[in-house]
C-alpha positions as a LaTeX table, in Angstrom:
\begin{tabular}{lrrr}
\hline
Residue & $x$ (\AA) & $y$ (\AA) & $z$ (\AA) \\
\hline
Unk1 & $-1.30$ & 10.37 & 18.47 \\
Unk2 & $-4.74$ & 10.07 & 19.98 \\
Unk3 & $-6.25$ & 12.23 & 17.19 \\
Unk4 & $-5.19$ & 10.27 & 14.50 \\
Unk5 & $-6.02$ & 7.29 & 16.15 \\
Unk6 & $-9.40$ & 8.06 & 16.51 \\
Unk7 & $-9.36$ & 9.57 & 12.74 \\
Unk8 & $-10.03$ & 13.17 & 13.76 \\
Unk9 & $-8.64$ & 15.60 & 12.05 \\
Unk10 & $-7.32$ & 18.86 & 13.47 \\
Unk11 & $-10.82$ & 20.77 & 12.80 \\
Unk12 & $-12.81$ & 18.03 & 13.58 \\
Unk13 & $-11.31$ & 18.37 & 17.13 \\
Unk14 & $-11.64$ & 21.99 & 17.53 \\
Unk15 & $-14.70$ & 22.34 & 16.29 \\
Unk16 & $-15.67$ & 19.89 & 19.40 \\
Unk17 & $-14.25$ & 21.40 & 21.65 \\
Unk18 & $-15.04$ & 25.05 & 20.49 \\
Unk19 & $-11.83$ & 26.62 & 19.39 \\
Unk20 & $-9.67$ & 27.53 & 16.37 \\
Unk21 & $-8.20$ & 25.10 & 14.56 \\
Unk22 & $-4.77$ & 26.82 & 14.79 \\
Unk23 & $-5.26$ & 26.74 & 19.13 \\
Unk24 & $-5.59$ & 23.02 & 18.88 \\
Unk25 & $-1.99$ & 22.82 & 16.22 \\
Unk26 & $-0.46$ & 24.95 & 18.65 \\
Unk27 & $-1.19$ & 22.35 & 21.64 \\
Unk28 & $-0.12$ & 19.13 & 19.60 \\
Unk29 & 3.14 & 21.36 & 18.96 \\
Unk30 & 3.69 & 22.07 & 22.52 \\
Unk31 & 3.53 & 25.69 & 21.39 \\
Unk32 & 1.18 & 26.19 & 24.05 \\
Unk33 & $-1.30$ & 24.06 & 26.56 \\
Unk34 & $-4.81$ & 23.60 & 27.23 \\
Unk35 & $-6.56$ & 24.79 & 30.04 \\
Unk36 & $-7.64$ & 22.15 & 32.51 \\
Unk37 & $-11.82$ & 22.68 & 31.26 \\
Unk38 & $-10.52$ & 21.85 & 27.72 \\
Unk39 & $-8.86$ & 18.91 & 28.69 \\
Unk40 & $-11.18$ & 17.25 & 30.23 \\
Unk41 & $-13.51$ & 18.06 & 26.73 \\
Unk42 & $-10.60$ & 16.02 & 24.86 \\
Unk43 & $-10.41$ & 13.20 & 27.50 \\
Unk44 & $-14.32$ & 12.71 & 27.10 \\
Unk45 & $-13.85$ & 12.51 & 23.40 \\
Unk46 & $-11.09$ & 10.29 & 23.54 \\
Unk47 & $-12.91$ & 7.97 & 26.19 \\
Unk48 & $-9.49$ & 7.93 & 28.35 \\
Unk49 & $-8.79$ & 9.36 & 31.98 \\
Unk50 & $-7.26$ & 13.60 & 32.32 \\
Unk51 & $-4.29$ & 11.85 & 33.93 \\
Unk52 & $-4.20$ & 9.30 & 30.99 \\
Unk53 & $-4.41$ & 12.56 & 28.43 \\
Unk54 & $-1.37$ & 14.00 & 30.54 \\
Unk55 & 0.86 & 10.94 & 31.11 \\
Unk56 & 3.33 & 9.71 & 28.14 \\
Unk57 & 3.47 & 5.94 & 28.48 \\
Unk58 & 6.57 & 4.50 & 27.08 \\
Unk59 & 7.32 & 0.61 & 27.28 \\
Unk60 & 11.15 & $-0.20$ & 27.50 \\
Unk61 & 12.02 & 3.46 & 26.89 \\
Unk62 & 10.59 & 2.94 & 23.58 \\
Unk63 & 8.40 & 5.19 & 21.92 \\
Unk64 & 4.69 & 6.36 & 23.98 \\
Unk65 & 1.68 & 4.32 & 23.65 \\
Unk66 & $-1.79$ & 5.28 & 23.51 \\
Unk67 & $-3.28$ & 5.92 & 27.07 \\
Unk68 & $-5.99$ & 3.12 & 27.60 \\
Unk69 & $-9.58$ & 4.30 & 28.14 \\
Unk70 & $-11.68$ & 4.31 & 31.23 \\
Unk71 & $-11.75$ & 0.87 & 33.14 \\
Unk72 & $-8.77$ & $-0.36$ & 30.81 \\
Unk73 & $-5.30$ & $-0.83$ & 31.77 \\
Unk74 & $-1.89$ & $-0.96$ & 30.02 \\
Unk75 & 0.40 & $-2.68$ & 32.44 \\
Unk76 & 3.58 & $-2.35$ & 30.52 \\
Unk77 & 5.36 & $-5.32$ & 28.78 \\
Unk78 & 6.72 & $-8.56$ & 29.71 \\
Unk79 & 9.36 & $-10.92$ & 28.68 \\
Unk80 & 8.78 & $-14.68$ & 27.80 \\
Unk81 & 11.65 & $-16.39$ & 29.18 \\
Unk82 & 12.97 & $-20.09$ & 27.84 \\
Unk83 & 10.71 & $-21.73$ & 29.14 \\
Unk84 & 7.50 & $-19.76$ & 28.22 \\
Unk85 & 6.90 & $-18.48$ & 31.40 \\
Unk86 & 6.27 & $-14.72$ & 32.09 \\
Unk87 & 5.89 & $-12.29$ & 35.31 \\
Unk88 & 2.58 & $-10.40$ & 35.31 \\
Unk89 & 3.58 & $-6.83$ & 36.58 \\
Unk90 & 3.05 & $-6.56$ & 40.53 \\
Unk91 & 0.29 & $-3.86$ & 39.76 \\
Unk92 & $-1.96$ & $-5.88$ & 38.26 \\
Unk93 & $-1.58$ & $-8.77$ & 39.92 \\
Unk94 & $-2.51$ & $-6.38$ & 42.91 \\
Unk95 & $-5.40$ & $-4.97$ & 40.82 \\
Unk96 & $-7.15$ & $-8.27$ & 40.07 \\
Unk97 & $-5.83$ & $-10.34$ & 43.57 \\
Unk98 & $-3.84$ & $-12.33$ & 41.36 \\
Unk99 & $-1.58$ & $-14.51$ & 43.51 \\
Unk100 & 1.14 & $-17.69$ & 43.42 \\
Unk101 & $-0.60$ & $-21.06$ & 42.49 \\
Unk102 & $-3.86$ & $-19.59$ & 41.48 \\
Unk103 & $-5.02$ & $-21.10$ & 38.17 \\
Unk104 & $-5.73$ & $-18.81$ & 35.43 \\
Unk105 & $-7.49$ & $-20.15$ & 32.15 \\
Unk106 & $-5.54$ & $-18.87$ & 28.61 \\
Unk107 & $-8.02$ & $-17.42$ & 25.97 \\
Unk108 & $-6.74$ & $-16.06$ & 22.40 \\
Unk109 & $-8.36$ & $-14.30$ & 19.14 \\
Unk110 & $-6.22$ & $-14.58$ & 16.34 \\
Unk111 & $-6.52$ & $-11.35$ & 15.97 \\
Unk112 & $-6.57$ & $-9.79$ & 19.07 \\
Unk113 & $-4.00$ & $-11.93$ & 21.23 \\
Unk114 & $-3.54$ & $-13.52$ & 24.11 \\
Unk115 & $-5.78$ & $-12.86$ & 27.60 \\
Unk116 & $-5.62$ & $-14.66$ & 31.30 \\
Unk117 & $-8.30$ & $-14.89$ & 32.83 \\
Unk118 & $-9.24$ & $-16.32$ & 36.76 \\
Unk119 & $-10.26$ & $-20.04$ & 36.03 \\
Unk120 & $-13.24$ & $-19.83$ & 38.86 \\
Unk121 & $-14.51$ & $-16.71$ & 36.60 \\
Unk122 & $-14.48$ & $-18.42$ & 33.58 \\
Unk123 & $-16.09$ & $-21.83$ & 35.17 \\
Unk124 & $-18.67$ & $-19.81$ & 36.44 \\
Unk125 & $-19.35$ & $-18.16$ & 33.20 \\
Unk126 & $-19.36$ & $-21.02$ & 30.84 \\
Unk127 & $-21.62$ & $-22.85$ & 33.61 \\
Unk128 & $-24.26$ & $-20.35$ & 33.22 \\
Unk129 & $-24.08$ & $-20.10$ & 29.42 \\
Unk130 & $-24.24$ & $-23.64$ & 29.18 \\
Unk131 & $-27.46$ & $-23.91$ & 31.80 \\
Unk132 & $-29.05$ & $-20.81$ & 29.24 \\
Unk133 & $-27.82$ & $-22.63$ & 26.16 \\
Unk134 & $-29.73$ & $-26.18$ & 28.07 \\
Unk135 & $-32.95$ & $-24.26$ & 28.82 \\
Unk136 & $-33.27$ & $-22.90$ & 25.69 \\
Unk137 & $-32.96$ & $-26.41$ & 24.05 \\
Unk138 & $-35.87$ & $-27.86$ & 26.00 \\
Unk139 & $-38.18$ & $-24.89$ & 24.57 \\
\hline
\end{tabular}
C-alpha cells in the first residue's frame, strides 16, 4: 500500500489532503472513492502518475506492486532462461530504441540490483568524467 510505503499514516494523509480521517479509511476499504481533485492531491504526494494511482499492477498474476513514480517505469518481470539470457519486454525496448545486436553495458549495486544501460551512453559518460576528473588533476 502506497501509504504505508511512504510511512503515512491514515491522518497524516487526510490531514494533507483536507479531509476526515474516516473519508480516507473508507477509500482504502473501497467503501467509497475519491473524487478526481483528490486524487490528483494523493498522486502529488505519492510522486506517481493519476493513472499510476488508479491502475493495480500485478506481475505473473501475483500480488500488485507499487505504481512507479513520474519518469520511472515498471516493465513487468522476466525469466532467465539456461543460458542466462533474458527478453526485455517489447515496451521498453520501444521506449528506449533498444534493438537486436545493440550493445548494452551491465551495471549492479549490491543492494539495488542489476541495470542495462546503452554502451554509447555510458562511453560517453565515463569519457567526460574522466576528462573532469584529468582537468581537475592538472589544477
Amino acid at each position: 500500500m502506497l501509504r504505508n510505503t511512504h510511512g503515512f499514516s491514515q491522518e497524516e494523509i487526510a490531514e494533507k489532503i483536507d479531509i476526515s480521517r474516516q473519508a480516507y479509511a473508507k477509500w482504502e476499504s473501497g467503501a467509497t472513492v475519491p473524487d478526481i481533485e483528490k486524487c490528483k492531491r494523493l498522486a502529488d504526494i505519492y510522486g506517481i502518475t493519476i493513472d499510476s494511482l488508479i491502475k493495480t499492477e500485478t506481475i505473473d498474476g501475483k500480488e500488485s506492486i507499487l505504481p512507479a513514480p513520474k519518469g520511472r517505469n515498471i516493465w513487468g518481470s522476466v525469466t532467465i532462461n539456461e543460458r542466462g539470457q533474458l527478453v526485455i519486454p517489447k515496451a521498453a525496448r520501444e521506449k528506449f530504441g533498444l534493438t537486436g545486436g545493440q550493445r548494452l553495458i551491465v551495471l549492479s549495486d549490491d543492494k539495488e540490483g542489476i541495470a542495462l544501460v546503452p554502451a554509447e551512453i555510458f562511453e560517453e559518460r565515463m569519457k567526460k568524467a574522466m576528462e573532469w576528473a584529468s582537468s581537475k588533476s592538472e589544477e
